[in-house]
C-alpha positions as CSV (number, residue, x, y, z in Angstrom):
1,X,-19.8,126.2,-35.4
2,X,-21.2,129.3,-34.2
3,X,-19.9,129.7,-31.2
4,X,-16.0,130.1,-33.3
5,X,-16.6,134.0,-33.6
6,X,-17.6,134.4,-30.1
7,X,-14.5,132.5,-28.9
8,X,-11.9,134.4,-31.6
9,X,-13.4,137.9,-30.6
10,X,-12.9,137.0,-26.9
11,X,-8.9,136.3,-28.1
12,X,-8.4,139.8,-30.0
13,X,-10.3,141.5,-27.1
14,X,-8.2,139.6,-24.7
15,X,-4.8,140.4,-26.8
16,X,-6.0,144.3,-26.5
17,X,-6.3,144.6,-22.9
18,X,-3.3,142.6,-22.5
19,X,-1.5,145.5,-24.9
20,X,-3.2,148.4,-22.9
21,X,-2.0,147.0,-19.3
22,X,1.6,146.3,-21.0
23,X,1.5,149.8,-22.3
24,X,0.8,150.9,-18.6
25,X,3.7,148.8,-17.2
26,X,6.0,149.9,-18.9
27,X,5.4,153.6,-18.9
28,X,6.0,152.9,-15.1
29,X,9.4,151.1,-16.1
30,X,8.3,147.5,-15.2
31,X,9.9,146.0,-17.6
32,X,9.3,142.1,-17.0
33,X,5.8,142.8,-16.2
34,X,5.8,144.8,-19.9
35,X,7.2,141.8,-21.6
36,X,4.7,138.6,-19.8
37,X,2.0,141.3,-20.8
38,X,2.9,141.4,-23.8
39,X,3.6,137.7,-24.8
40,X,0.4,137.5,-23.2
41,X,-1.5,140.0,-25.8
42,X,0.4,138.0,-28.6
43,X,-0.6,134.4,-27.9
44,X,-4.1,135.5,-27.5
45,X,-3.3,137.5,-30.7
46,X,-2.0,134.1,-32.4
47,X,-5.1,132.2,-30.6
48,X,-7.5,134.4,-32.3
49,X,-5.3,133.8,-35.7
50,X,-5.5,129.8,-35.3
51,X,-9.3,129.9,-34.7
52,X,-10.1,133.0,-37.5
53,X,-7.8,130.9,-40.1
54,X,-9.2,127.6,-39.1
55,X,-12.8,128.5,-39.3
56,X,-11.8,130.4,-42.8
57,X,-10.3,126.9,-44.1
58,X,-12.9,124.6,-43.1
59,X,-16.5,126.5,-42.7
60,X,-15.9,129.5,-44.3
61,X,-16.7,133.1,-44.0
62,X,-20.2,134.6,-42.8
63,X,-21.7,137.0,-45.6
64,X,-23.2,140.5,-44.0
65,X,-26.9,139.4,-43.4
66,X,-28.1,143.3,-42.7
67,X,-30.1,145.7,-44.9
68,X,-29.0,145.9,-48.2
69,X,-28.6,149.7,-48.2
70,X,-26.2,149.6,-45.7
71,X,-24.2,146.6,-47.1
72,X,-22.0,148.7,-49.1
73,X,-20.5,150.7,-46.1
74,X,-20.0,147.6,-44.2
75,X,-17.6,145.7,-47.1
76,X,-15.7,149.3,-47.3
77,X,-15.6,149.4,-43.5
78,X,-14.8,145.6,-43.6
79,X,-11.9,146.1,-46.2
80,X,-10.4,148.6,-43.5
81,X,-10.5,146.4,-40.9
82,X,-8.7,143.9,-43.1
83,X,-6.3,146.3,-44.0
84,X,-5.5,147.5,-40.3
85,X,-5.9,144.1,-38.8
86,X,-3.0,143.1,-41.7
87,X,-1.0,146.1,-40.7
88,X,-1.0,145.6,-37.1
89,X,0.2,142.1,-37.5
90,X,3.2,142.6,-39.7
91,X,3.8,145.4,-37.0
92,X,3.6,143.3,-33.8
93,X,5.6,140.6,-35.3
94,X,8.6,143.5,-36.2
95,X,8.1,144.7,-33.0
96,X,8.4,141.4,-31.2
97,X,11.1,140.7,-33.0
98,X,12.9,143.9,-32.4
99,X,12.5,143.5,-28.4
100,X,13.5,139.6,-28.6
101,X,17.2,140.9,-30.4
102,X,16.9,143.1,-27.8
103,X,17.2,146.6,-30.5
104,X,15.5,148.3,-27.6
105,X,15.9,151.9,-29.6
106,X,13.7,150.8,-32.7
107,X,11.2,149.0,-30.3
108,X,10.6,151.8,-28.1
109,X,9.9,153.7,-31.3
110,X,7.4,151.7,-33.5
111,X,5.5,150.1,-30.2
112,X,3.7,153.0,-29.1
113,X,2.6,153.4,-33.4
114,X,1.9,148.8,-33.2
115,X,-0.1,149.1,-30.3
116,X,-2.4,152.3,-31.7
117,X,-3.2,150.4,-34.7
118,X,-3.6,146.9,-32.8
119,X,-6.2,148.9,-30.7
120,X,-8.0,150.3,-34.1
121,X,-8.0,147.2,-35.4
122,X,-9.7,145.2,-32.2
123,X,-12.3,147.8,-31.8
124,X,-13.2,147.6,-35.8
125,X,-12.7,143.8,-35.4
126,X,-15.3,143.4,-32.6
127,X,-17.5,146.2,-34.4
128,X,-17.3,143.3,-37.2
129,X,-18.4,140.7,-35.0
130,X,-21.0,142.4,-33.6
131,X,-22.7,143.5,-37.2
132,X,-22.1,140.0,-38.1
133,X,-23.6,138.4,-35.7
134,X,-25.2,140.4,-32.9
135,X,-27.0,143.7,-34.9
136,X,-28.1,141.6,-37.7
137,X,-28.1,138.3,-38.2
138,X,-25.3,136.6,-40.4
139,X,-25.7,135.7,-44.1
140,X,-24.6,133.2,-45.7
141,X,-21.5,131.4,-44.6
142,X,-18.9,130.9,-48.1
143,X,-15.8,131.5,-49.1
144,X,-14.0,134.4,-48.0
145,X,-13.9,136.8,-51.3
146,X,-18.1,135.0,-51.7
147,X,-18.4,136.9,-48.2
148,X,-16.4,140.2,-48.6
149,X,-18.2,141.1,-52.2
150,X,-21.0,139.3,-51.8
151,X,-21.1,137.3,-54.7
């Protein structure tokens, strides 16, 4: 199924713009357009989730196939993007959830910080995808610690 990562980047790149033009609106004060943006950005954030999760469960995960000099600084890069990507997510659920109860004062103030580190973790995501399976092509597909350590 290689055509999964393809479709799961397109999601996350989707859920960023989506973020970026809701960011726009509402610094303009257009608020309904802020929120359909932005329940926008998080089903295509959830799409990507279902399709990332589902591939993980039933294929596996794609091992870095590029020179093995360089290996080491894509699993530490990797391992950031991990980290940020599970960041931003625990983020953009408490800020979703802080705008549907309506605590406007706390949204407005950890928004701005969810949607800097959901746009740090698209662009690492889709640099990911493109080592993966655009610069070089992609090892083995395994398990998902196999992948990460290479073991």
């Amino acid at each position: 199924m290689p055509f999964l990562p393809t479709i799961s980047t397109f999601f996350i790149i989707l859920s960023a713009i989506f973020v970026a033009i809701g960011w726009s609106f509402i610094i303009k004060n257009k608020v309904k357009a802020h929120k359909k943006s932005m329940i926008a950005a998080s089903i295509s954030a959830l799409l990507f989730f279902i399709i990332y999760v589902s591939r993980t469960a039933f294929v596996g995960n794609t091992s870095f196939g590029g020179p093995e000099n360089i290996k080491i600084y894509y699993t530490i890069f990797l391992i950031f993007h991990i980290t940020l990507a599970t960041i931003s997510a625990i983020f953009g659920v408490i800020t979703l959830t802080l705008a549907f109860k309506r605590n406007l004062t706390k949204h407005r103030k950890i928004g701005p910080v969810t949607s800097v580190i959901w746009f740090i973790s698209a662009i690492t995501g889709v640099a990911v995808y493109l080592l993966l399976y655009v610069i070089y092509e992609g090892g083995e597909t395994t398990s998902m610690l196999k992948a990460i350590l290479g073991t």
